[in-house]
C-alpha positions in Angstrom: 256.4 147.6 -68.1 255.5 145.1 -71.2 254.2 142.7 -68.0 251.1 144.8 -67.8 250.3 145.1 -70.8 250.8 141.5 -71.9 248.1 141.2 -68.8 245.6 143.3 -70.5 245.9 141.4 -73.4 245.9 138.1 -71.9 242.6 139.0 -70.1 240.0 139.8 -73.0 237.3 141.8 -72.1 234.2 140.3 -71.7 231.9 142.9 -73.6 234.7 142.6 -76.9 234.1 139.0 -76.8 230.2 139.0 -76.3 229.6 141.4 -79.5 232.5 139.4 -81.3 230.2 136.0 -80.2 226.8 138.0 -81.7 228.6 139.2 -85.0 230.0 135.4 -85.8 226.5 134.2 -84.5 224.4 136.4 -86.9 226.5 135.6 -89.8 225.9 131.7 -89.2 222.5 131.8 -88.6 222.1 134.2 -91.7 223.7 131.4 -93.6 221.5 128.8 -92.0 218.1 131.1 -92.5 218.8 132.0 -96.0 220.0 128.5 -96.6 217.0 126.6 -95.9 215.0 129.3 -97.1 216.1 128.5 -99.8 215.8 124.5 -99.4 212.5 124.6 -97.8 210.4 128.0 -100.1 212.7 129.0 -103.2 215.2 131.3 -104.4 213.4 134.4 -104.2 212.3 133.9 -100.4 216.0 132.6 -99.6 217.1 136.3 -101.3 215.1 138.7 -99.2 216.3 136.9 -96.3 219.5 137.1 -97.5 219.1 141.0 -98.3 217.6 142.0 -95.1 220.5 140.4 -93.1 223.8 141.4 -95.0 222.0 145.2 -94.3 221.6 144.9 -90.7 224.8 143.0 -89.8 227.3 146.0 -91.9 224.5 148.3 -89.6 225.8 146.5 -86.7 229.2 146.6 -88.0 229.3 150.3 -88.2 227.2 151.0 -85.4 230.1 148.9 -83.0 232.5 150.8 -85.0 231.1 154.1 -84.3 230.6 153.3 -80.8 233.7 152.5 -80.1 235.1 155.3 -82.0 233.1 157.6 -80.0 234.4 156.2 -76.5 238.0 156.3 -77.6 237.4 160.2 -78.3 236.0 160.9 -75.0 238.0 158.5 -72.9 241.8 159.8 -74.3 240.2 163.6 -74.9 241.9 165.9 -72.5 239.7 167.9 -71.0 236.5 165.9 -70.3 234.3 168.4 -69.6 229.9 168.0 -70.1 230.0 169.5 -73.7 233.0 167.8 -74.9 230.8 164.5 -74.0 228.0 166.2 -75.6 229.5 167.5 -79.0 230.6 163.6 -79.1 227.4 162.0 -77.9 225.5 164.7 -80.8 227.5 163.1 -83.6 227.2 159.8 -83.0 223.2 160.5 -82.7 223.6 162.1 -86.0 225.6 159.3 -87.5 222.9 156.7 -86.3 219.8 158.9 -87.7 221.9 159.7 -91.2 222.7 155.4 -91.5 219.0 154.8 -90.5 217.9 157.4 -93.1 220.1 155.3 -95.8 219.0 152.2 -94.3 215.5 153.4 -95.8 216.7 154.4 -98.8 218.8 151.3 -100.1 215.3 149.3 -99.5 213.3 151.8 -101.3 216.0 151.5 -104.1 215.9 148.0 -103.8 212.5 147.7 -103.8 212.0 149.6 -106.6 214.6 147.6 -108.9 213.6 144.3 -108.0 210.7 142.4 -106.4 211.3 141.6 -102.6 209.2 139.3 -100.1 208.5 141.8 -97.3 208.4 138.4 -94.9 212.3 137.1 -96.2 213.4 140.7 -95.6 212.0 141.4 -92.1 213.1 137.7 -90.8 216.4 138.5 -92.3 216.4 141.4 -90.6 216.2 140.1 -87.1 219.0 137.8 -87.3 220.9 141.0 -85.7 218.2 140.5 -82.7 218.1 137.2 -82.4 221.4 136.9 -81.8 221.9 139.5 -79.0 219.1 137.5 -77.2 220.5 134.3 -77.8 224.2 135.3 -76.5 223.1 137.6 -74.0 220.7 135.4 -72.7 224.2 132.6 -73.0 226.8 134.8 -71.6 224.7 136.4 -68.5 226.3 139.6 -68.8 224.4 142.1 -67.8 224.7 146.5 -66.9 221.9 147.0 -64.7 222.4 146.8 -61.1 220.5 144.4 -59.0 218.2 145.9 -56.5 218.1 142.1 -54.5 
């Protein structure tokens, strides 16, 4: 019985280890934005850049979190009829508007307590993107199905 289990775990999924690649990727290339940002403009660009990713990698963080959360509910729920999938699909929905909605606020309240350079923030912000390109792109994983 502890054979198949030991299995599982010897086996990592491939979809664990692609987001575990993008989180580890973001935070490097963060550091290696931010740092010459900071070698290359000054302290002030390096900052927004900094700023803009720490906020969208905890996004990421929660939103993986959230997800999975979400498909252990449905997967180990009982009965799994249509509206138990919808009650759980409706508060994740709700979960991503309400962390969007403070997304917004902590850079209106950051904004308004210190000065912020729009173009650090929004390249910091795509470090998240950038690296579910570059490891999607790397990994060749992929959901749809080929029509070839």
């Amino acid at each position: 019985m502890n054979e198949g289990k030991t299995e599982k775990a010897a086996t990592p999924d491939p979809w664990e280890f692609a987001v575990r690649r993008i989180k580890v990727f973001s935070l490097i290339f963060l550091l290696l934005l931010a740092g010459c940002s900071w070698l290359f403009s000054s302290w002030f660009f390096a900052r927004s850049v900094l700023i803009g990713g720490l906020l969208v990698n905890i996004s990421f963080w929660l939103l993986q979190r959230d997800i999975q959360r979400m498909l252990h509910k449905v997967s180990t729920s009982e009965n799994r009829y249509a509206s138990v999938i919808r009650t759980q699909k409706t508060q994740f929905m709700l979960k991503f508007f309400a962390r969007l909605v403070i997304l917004f606020l902590l850079f209106a309240v950051l904004a308004s307590r210190m000065t912020i350079d729009v173009i650090g923030l929004t390249l910091g912000l795509t470090t998240v993107l950038f690296s579910v390109v570059i490891i999607g792109l790397g990994t060749g994983l992929c959901r749809m199905p080929s029509k070839v």
